[in-house]
N, CA and C atoms of all chains as a GROMACS GRO file, in nm:
protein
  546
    1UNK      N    1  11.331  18.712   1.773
    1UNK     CA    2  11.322  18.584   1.701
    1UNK      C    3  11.183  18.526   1.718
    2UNK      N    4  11.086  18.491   1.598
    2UNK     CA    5  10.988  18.459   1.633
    2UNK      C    6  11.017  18.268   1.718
    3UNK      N    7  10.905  18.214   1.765
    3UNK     CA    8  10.879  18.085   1.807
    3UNK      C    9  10.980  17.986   1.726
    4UNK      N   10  10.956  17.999   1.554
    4UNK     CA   11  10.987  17.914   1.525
    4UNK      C   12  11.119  17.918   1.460
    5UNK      N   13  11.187  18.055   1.465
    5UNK     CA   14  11.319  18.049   1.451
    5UNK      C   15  11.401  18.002   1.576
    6UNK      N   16  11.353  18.057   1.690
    6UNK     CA   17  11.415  17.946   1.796
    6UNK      C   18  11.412  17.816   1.790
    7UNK      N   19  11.280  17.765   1.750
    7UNK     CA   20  11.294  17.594   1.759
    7UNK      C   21  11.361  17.572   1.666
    8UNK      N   22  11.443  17.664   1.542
    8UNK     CA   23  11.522  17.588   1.438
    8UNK      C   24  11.656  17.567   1.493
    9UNK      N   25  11.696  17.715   1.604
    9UNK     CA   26  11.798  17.692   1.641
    9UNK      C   27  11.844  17.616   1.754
   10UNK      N   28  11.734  17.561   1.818
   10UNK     CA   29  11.723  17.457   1.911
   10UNK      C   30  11.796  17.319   1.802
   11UNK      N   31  11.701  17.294   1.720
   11UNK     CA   32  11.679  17.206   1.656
   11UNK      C   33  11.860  17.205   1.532
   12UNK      N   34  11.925  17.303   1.535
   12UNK     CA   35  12.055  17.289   1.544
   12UNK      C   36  12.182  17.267   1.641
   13UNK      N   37  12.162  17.351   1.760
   13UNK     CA   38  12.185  17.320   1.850
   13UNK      C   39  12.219  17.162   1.914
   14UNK      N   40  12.072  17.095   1.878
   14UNK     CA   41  12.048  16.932   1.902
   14UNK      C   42  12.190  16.830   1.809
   15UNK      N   43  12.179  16.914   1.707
   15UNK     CA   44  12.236  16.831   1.608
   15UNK      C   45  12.367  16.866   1.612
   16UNK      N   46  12.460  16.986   1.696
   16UNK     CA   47  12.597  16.950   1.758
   16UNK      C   48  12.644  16.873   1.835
   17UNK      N   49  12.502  16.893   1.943
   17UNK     CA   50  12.526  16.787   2.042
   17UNK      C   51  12.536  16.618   1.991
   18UNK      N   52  12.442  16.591   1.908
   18UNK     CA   53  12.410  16.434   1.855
   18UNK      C   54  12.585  16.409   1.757
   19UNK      N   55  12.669  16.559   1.720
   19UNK     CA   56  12.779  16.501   1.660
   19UNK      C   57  12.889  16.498   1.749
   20UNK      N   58  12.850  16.510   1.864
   20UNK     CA   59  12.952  16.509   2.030
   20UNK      C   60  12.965  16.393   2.029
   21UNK      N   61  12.819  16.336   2.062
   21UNK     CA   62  12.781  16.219   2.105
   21UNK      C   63  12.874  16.143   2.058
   22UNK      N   64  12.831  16.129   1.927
   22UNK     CA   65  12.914  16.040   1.836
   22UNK      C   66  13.091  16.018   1.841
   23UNK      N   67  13.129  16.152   1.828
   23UNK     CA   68  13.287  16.116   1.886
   23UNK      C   69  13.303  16.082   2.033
   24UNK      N   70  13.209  16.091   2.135
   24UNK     CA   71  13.190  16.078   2.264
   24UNK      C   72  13.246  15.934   2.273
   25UNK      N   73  13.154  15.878   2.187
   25UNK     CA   74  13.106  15.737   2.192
   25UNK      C   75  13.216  15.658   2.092
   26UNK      N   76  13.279  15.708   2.025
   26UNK     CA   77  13.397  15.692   1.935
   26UNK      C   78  13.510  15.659   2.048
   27UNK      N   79  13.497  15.777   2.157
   27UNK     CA   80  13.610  15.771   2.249
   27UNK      C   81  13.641  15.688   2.320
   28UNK      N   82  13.504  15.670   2.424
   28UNK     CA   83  13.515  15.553   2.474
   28UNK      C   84  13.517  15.419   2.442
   29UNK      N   85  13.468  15.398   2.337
   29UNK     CA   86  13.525  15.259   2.285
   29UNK      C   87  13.666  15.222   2.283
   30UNK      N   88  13.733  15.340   2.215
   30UNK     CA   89  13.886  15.316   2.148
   30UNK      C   90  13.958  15.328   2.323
   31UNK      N   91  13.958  15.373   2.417
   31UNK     CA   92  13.967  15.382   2.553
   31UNK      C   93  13.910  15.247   2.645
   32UNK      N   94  13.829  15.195   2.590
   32UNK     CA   95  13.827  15.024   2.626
   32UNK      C   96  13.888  14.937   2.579
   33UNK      N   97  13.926  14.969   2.438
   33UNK     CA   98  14.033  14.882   2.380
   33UNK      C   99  14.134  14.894   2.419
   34UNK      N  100  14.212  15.027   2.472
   34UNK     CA  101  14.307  15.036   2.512
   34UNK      C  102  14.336  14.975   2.690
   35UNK      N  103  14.176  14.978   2.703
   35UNK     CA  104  14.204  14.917   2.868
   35UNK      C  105  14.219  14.752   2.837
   36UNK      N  106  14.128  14.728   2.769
   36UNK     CA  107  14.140  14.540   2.754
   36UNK      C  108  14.312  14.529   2.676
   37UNK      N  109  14.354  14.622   2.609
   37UNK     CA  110  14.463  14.559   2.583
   37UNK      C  111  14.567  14.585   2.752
   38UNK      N  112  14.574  14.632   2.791
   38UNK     CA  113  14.673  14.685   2.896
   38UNK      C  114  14.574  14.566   3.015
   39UNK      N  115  14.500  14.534   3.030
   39UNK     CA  116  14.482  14.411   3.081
   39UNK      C  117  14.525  14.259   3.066
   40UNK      N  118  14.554  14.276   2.940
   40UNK     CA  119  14.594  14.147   2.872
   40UNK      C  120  14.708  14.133   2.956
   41UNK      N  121  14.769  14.262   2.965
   41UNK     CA  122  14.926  14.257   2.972
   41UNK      C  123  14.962  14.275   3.125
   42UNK      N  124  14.896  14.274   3.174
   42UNK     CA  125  14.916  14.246   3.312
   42UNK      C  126  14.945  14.133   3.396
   43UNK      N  127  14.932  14.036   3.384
   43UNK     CA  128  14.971  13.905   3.484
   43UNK      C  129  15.106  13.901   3.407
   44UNK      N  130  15.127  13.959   3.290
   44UNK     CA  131  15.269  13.948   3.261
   44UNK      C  132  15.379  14.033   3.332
   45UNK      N  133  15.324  14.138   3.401
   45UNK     CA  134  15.405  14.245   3.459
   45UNK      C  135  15.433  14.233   3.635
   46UNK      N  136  15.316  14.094   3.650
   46UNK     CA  137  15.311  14.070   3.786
   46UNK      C  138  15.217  14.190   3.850
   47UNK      N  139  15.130  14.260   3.782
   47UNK     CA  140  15.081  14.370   3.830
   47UNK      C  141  14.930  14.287   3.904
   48UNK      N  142  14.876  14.364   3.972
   48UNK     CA  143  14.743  14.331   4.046
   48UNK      C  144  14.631  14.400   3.939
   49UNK      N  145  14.556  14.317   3.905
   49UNK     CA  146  14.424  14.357   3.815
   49UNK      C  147  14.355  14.487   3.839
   50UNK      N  148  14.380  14.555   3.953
   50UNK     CA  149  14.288  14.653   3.993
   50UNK      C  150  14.391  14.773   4.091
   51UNK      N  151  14.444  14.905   4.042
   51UNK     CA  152  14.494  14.981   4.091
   51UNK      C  153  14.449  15.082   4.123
   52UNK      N  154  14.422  15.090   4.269
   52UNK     CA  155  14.381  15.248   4.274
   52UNK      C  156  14.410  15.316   4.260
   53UNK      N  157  14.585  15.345   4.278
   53UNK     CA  158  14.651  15.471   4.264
   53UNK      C  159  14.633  15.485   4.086
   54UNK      N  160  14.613  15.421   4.027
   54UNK     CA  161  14.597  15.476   3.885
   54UNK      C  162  14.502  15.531   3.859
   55UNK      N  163  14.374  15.450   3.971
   55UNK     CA  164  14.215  15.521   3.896
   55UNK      C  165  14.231  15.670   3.967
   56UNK      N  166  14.292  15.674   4.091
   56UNK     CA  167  14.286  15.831   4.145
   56UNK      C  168  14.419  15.955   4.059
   57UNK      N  169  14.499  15.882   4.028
   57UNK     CA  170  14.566  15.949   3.912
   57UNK      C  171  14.495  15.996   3.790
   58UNK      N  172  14.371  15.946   3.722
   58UNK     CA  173  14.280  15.938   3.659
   58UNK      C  174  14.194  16.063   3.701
   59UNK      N  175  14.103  16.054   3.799
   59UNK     CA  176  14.072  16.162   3.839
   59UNK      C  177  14.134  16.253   3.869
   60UNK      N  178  14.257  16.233   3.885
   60UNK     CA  179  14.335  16.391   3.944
   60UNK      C  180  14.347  16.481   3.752
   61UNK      N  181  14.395  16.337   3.683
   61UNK     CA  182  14.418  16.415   3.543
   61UNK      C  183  14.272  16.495   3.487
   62UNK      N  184  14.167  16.459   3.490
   62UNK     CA  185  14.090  16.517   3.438
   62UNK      C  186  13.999  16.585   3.494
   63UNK      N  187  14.021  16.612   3.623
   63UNK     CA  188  14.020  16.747   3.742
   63UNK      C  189  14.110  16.864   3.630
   64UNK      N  190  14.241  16.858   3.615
   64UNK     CA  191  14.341  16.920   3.574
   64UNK      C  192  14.307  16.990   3.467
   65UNK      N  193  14.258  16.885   3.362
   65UNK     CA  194  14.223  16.936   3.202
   65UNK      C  195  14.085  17.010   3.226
   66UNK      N  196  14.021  16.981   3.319
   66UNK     CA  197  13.886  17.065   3.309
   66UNK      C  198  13.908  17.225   3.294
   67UNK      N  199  13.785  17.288   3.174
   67UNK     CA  200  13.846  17.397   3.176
   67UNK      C  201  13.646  17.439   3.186
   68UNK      N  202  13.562  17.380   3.199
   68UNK     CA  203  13.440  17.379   3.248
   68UNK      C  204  13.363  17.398   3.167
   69UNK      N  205  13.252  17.437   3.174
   69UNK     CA  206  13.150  17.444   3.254
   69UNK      C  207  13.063  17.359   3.330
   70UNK      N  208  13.156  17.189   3.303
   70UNK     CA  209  13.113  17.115   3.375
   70UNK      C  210  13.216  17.140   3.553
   71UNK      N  211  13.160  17.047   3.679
   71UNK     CA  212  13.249  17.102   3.742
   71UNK      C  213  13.314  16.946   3.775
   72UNK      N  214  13.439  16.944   3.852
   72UNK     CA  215  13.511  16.809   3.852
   72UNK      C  216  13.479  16.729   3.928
   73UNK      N  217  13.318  16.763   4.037
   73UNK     CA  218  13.283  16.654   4.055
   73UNK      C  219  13.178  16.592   3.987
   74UNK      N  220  13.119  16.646   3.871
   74UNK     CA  221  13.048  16.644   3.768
   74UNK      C  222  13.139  16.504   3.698
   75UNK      N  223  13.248  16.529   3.699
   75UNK     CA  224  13.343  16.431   3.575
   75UNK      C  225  13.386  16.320   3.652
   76UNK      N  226  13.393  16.376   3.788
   76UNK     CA  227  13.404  16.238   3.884
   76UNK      C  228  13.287  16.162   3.853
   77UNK      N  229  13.162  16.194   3.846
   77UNK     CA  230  13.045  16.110   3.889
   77UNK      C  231  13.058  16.022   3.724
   78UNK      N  232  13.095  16.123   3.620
   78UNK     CA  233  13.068  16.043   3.497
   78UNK      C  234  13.148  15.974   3.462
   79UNK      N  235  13.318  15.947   3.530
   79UNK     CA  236  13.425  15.911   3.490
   79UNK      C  237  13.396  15.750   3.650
   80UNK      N  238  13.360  15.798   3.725
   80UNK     CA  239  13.307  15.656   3.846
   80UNK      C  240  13.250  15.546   3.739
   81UNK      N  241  13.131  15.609   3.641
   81UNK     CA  242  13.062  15.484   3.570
   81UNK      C  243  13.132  15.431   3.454
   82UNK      N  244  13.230  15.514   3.373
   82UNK     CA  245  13.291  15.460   3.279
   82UNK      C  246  13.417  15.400   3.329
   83UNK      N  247  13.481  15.402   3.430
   83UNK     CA  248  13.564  15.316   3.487
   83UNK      C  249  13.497  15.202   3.587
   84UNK      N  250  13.329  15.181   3.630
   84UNK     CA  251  13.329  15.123   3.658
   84UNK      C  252  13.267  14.949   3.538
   85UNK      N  253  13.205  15.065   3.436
   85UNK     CA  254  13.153  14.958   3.345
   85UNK      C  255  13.327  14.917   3.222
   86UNK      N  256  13.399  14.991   3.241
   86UNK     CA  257  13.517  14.929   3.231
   86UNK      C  258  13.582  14.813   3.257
   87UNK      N  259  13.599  14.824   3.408
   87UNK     CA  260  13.649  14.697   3.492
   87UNK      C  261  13.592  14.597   3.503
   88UNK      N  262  13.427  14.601   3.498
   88UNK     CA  263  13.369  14.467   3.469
   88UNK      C  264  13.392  14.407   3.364
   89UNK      N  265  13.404  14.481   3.233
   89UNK     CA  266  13.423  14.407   3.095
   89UNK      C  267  13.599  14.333   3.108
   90UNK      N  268  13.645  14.396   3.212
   90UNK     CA  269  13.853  14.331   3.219
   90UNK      C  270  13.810  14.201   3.268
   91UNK      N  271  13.673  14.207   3.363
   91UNK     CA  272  13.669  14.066   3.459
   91UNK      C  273  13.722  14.021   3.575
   92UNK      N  274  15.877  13.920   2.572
   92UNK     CA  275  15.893  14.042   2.666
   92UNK      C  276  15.973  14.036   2.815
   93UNK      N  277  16.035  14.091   2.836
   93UNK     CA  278  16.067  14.092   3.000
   93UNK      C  279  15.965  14.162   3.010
   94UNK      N  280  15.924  14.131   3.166
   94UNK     CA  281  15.857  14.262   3.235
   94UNK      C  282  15.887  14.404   3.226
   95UNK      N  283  16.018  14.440   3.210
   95UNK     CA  284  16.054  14.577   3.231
   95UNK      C  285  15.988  14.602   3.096
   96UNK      N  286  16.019  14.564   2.964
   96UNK     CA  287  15.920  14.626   2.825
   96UNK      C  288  15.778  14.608   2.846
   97UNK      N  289  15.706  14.498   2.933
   97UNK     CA  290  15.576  14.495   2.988
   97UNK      C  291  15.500  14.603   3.030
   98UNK      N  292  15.608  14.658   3.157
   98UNK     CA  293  15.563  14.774   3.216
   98UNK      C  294  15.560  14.878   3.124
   99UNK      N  295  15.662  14.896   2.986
   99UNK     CA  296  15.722  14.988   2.910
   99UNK      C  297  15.548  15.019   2.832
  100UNK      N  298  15.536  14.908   2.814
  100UNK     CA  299  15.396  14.900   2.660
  100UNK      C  300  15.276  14.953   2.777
  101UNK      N  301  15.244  14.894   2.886
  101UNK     CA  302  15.133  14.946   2.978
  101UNK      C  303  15.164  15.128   3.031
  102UNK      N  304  15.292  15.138   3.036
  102UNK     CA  305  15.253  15.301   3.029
  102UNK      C  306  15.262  15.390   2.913
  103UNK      N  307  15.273  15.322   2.791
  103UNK     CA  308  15.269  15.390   2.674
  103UNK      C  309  15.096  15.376   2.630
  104UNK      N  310  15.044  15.259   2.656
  104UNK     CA  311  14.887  15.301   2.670
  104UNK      C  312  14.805  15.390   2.756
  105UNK      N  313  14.839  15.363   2.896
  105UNK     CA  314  14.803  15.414   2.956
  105UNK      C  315  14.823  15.556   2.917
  106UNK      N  316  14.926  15.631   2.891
  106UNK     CA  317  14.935  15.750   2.832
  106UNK      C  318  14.854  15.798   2.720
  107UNK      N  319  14.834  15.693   2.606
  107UNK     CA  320  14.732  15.728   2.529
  107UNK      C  321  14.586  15.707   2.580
  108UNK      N  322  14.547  15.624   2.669
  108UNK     CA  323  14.403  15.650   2.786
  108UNK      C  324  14.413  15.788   2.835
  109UNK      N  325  14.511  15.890   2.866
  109UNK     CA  326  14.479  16.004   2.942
  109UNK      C  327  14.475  16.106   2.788
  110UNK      N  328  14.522  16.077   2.702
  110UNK     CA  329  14.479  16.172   2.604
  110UNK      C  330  14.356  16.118   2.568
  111UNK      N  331  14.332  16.049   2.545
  111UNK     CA  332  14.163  16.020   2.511
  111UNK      C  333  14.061  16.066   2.640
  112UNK      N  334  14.140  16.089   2.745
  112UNK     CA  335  14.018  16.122   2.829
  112UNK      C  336  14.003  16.287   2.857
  113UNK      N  337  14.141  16.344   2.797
  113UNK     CA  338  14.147  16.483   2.731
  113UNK      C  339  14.048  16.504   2.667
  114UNK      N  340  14.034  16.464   2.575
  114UNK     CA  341  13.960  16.435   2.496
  114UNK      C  342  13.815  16.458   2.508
  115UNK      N  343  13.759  16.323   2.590
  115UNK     CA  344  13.684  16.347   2.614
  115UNK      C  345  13.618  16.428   2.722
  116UNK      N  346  13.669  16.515   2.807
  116UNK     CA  347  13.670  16.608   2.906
  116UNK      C  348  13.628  16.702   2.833
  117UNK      N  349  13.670  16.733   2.694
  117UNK     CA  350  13.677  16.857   2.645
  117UNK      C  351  13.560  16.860   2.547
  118UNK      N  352  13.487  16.717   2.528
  118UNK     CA  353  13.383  16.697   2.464
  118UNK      C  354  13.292  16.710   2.521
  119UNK      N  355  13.289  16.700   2.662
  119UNK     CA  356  13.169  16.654   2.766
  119UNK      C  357  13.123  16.828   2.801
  120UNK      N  358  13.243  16.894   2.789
  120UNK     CA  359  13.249  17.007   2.847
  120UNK      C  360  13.162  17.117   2.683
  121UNK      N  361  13.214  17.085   2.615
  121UNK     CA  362  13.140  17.169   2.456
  121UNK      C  363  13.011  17.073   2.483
  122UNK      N  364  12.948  17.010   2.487
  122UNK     CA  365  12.819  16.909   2.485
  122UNK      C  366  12.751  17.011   2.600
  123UNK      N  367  12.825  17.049   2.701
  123UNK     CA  368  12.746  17.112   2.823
  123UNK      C  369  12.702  17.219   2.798
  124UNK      N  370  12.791  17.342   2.713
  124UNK     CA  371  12.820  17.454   2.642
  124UNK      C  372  12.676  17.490   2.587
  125UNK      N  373  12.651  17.356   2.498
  125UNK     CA  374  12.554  17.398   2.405
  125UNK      C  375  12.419  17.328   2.497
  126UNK      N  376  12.445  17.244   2.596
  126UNK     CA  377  12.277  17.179   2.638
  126UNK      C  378  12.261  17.341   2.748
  127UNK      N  379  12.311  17.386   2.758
  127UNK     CA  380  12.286  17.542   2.871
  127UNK      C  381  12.239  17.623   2.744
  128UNK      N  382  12.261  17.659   2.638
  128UNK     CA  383  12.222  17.710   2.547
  128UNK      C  384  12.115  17.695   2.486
  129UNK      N  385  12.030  17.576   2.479
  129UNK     CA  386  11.910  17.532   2.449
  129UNK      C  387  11.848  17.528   2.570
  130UNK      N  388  11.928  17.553   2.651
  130UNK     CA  389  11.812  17.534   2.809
  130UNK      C  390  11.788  17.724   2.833
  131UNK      N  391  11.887  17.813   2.733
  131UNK     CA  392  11.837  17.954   2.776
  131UNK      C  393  11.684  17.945   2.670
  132UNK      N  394  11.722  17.874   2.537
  132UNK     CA  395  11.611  17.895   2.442
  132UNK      C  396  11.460  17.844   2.493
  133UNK      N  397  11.475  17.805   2.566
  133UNK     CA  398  11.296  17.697   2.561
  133UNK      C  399  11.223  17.766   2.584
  134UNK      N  400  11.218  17.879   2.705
  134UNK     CA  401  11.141  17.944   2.733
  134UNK      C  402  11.067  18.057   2.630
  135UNK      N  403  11.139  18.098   2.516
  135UNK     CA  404  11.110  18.112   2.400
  135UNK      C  405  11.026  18.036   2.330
  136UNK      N  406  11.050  17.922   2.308
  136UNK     CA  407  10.980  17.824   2.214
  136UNK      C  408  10.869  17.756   2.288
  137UNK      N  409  10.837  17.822   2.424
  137UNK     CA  410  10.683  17.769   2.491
  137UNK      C  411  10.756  17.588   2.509
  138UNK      N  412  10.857  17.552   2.512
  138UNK     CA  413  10.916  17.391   2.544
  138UNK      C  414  10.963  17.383   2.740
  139UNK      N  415  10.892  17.330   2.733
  139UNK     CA  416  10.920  17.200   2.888
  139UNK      C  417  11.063  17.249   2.939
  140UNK      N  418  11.108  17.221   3.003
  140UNK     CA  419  11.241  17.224   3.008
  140UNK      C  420  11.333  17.053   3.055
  141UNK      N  421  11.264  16.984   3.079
  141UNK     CA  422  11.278  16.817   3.037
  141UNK      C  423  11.170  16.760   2.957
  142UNK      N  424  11.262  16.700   2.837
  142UNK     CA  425  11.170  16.628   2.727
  142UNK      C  426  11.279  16.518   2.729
  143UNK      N  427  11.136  16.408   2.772
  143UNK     CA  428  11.179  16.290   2.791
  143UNK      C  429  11.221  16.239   2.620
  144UNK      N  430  11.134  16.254   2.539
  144UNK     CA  431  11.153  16.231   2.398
  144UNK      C  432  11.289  16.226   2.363
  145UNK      N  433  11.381  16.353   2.347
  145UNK     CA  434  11.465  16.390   2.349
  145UNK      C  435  11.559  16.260   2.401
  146UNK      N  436  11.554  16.257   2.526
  146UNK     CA  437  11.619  16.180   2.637
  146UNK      C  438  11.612  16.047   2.552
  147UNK      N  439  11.518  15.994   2.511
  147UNK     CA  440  11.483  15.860   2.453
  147UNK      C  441  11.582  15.874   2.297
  148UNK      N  442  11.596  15.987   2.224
  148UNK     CA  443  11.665  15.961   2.134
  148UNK      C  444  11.798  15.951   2.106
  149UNK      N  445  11.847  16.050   2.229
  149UNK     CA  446  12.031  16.065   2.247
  149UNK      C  447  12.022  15.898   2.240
  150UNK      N  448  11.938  15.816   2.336
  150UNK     CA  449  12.001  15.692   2.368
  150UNK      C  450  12.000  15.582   2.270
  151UNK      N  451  11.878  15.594   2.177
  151UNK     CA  452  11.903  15.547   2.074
  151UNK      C  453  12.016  15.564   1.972
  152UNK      N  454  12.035  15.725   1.953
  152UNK     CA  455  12.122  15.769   1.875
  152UNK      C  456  12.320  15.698   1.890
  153UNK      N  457  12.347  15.661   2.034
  153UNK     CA  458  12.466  15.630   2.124
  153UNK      C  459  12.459  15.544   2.094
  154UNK      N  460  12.309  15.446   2.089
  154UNK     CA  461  12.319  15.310   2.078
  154UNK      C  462  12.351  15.257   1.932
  155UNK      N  463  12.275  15.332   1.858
  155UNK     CA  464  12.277  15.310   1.690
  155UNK      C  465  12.449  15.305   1.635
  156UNK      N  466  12.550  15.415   1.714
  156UNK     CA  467  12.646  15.472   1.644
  156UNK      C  468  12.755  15.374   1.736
  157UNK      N  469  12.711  15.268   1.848
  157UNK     CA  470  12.765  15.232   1.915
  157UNK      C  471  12.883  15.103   1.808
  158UNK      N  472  13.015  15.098   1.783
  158UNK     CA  473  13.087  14.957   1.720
  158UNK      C  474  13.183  14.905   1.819
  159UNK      N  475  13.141  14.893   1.991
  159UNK     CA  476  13.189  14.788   2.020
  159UNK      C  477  13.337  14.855   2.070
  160UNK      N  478  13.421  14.822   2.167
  160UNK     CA  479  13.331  14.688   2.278
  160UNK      C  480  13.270  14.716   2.351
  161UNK      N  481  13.214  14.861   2.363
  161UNK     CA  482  13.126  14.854   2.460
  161UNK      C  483  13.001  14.803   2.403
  162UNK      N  484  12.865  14.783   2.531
  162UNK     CA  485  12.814  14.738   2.491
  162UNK      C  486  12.702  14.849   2.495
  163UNK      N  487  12.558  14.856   2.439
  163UNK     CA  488  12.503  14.951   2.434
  163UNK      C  489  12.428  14.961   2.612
  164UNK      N  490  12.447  14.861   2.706
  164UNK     CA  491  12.418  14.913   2.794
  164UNK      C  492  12.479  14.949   2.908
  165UNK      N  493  12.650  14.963   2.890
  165UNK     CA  494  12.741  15.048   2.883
  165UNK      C  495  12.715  15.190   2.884
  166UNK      N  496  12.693  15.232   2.760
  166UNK     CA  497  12.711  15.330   2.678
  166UNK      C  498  12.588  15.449   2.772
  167UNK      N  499  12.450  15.337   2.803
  167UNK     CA  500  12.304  15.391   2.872
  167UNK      C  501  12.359  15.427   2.984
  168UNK      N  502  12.436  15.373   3.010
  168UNK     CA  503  12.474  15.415   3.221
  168UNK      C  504  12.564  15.500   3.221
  169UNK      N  505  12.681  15.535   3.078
  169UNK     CA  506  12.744  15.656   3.103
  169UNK      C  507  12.654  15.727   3.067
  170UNK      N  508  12.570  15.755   2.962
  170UNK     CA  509  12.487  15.863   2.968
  170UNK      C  510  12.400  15.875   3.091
  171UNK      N  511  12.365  15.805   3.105
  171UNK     CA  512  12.240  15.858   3.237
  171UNK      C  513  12.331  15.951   3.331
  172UNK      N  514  12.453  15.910   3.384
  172UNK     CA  515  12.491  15.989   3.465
  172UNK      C  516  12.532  16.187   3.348
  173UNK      N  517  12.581  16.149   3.238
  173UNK     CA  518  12.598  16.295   3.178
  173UNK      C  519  12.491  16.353   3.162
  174UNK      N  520  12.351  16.302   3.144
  174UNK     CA  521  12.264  16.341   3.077
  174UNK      C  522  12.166  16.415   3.254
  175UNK      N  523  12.244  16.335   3.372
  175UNK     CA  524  12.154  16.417   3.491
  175UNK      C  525  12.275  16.505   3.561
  176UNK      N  526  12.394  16.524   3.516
  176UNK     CA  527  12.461  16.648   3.585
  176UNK      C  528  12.456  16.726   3.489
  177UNK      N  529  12.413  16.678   3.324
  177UNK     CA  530  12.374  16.826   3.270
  177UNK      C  531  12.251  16.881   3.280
  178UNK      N  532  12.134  16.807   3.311
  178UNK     CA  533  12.020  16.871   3.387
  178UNK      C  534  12.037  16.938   3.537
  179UNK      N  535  12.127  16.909   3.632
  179UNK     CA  536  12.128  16.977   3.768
  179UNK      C  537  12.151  17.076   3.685
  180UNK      N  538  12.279  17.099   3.603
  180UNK     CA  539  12.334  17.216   3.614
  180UNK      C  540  12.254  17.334   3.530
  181UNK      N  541  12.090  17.292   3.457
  181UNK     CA  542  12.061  17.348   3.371
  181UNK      C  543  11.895  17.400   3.491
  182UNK      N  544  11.959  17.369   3.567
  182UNK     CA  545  11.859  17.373   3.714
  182UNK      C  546  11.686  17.370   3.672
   0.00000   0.00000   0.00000
């Protein structure tokens, strides 16, 4: 492959990733909505605002589904910031 | 609501939170697929193997496609962490 057929397929490559992104980013939104709603609904259930055994249920589930090449403490470190910029937006 | 349908509606979300994080496990994981794949190409194309450029546009790109509720600097702190365990792993 000369130089610049690689950089085309780089330069495709880029542009699966940028349509990841996008449902990435699709996901987590609709996954905050679903947390702010299930917050709402909490002082109604008598529940405590903040459960650990759920967030470590959380990690155990997507330990489980990993099928890799990331590894699960890879998803821990990225799933720590989206549950932690989560919980600030519950308040 | 009684509480008992309270609890009923919070684990029927919560259930749809672990398919979305299916979800996204399985996105994070094809996103990785292909950034190892452009990380075999560079050396081909005479390219760096970190381009900050790059780095500067995913975040624009997350930010541009971003509708809420997160916020776009949200969105910067989950990437930073995906965007440096897919560089460890691209060593």
């Amino acid at each position: 492959m000369s130089e610049q057929d690689v950089l085309g397929s780089i330069e495709g490559l880029r542009s699966h990733i940028d349509d990841i992104d996008e449902q990435i980013v699709a996901l987590l939104n609709k996954r905050q909505v679903l947390a702010l709603a299930i917050r709402a609904l909490k002082p109604q259930a008598q529940l405590g605002l903040f459960d650990p055994k759920r967030e470590e249920q959380i990690y155990e589930r997507i330990g489980a589904c990993n099928e890799g090449p990331l590894y699960a403490d890879d998803l821990r470190s990225i799933y720590a910031v989206i549950l932690k910029v989560s919980k600030e937006m519950q308040g």
